[in-house]
N, C-alpha and C positions, 0 to 999 in steps of 0.2 A: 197769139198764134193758135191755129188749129191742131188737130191734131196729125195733120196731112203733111208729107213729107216738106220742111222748109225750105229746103237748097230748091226745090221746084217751084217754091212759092215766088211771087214776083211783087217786090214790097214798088210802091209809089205814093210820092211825099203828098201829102193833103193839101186845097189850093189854097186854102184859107194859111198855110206857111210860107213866107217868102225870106231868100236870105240876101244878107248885106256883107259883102266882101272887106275886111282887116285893110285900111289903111296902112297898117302897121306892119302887118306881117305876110306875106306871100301864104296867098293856099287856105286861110285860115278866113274862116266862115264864121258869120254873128247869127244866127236864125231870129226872128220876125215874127213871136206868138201876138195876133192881136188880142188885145183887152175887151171884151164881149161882154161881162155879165153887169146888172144893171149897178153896181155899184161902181164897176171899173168904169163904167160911161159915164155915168153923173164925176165921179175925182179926173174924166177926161177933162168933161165939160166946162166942172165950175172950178178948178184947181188948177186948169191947165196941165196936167200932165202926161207923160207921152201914150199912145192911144197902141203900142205896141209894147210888150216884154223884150227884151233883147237876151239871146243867151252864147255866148260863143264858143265853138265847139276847138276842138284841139283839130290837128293835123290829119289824122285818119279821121276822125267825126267829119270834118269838112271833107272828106274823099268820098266816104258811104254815102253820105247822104243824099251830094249832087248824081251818084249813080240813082239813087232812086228815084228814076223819072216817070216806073213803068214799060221801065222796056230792057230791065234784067233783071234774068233768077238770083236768087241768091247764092249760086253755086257760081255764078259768074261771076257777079263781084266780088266774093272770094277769090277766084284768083285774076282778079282787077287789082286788088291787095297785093296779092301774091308779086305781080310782075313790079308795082310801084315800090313796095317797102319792102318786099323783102324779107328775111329774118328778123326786122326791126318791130311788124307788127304779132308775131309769134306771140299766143297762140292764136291761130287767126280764124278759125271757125269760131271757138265757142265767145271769143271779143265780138266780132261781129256779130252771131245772135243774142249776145245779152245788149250790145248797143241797138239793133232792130229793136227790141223786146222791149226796150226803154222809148224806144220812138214810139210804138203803139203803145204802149200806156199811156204815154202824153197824148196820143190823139195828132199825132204828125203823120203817121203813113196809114195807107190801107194797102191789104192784101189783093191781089188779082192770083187766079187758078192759070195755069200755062195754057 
């Protein structure tokens, strides 16, 4: 993240991420990194194995994330937070910017200026 104020920022999930919705569990999201670099292709290819990462997120992971479409600040989905969980995800600003913070480092979202 820049140095520019965050709650203004508007995070949106990168297209090369897609996710896979819990069988198991209501709400609860698997994310879709695919396997790119040439050695993950070739252990695709001649190994068979599967051609995506899977990583599954918990309950609020799977909330932020599908907000991140691109078409909220992050002062919004804070209290998108706010109205769903409640006191149960307290403290809810600086969880949500260390989970953003975590997305961009892995290379799942990009930034857009409002």
């Amino acid at each position: 993240m820049s140095s520019k104020n965050v709650l203004l920022m508007i995070p949106k999930k990168k297209e090369k991420i897609s996710f896979r919705f819990s069988t198991e569990e209501s709400g609860i999201l698997y994310v879709q990194i695919p396997r790119t670099n040439l050695l993950e292709r070739l252990s695709i290819k001649y190994l068979g194995q599967p051609a995506h990462h899977e990583v599954k997120l918990d309950e609020l992971g799977s909330f932020v994330i599908q907000l991140c479409d691109g078409s909220y600040p992050v002062h919004v989905i804070e209290d998108r937070i706010t109205e769903h969980f409640g006191c149960k995800a307290a403290p809810i600003r600086e969880r949500l910017i260390a989970f953003l913070s975590i997305l961009e480092a892995n290379d799942w979202i990009e930034w857009r200026e409002p």
